[in-house]
C-alpha positions, -999 to +999 in steps of 0.1 A: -035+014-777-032+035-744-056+035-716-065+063-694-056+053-657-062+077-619-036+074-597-053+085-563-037+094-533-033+094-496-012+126-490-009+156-510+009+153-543+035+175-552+026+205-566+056+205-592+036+175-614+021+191-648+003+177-678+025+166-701+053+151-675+059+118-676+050+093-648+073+064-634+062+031-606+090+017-589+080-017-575+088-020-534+104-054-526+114-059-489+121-020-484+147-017-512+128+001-547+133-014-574+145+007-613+120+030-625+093+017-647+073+043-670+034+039-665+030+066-696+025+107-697+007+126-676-029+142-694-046+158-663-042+165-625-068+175-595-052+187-567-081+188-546-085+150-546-047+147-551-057+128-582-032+122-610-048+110-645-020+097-672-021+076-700-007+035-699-006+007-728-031-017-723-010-046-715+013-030-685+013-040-651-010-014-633+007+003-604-002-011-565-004+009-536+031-008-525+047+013-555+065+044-550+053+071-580+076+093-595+075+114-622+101+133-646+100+166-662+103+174-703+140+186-704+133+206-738+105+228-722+122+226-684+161+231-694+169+272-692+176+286-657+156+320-641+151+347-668+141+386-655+154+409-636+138+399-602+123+361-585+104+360-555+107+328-537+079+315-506+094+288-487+068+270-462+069+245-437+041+221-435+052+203-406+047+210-369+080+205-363+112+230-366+130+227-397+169+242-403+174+255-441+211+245-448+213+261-484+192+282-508+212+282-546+201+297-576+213+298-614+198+332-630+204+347-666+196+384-671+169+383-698+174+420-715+194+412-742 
């Protein structure tokens, strides 16, 4: 039976993260990460208190603050590349510091046929 777990915290979370995704922990161990271990899918997320709620069994480890959170992407509703005619992209810098933007690539199918 799965349990309904909130992941909470510190900094922002990444704005990519959708229901239906599904979450990873990777256990810390003196600064090297350890292989990815699945905590269960994603159900709900509140960017406002950069909360993430997802589903776990009963009996796995619950993740620590030590772990590093990841999350993967459903390749069957994710896998086609841009579709239309146009894209507008917005690229920001959060950081107070100057950035340098090395590369911008893009894969893009015309969708009128």
């Amino acid at each position: 039976m799965a349990d309904s777990i909130n992941l909470v915290f510190s900094k922002t979370i990444n704005s990519s993260i959708q229901a239906g995704d599904t979450v990873y922990k990777s256990i810390i161990t003196g600064g090297v990460s350890g292989s990815p271990i699945i905590i269960g899918e994603c159900t709900a997320i509140n960017a406002v208190r950069d909360t993430v709620t997802c589903n776990i069994n009963e009996w796995e480890d619950r993740p620590t603050n030590s772990d590093f959170m990841l999350f993967t992407k459903d390749n069957k509703a994710n896998l086609s590349s841009l579709k239309g005619y146009f894209a507008e992209v917005v690229m920001k810098n959060n950081s107070y510091k100057p950035v340098e933007l090395y590369a911008v690539g893009s894969e893009v199918s015309i969708n009128s046929k």
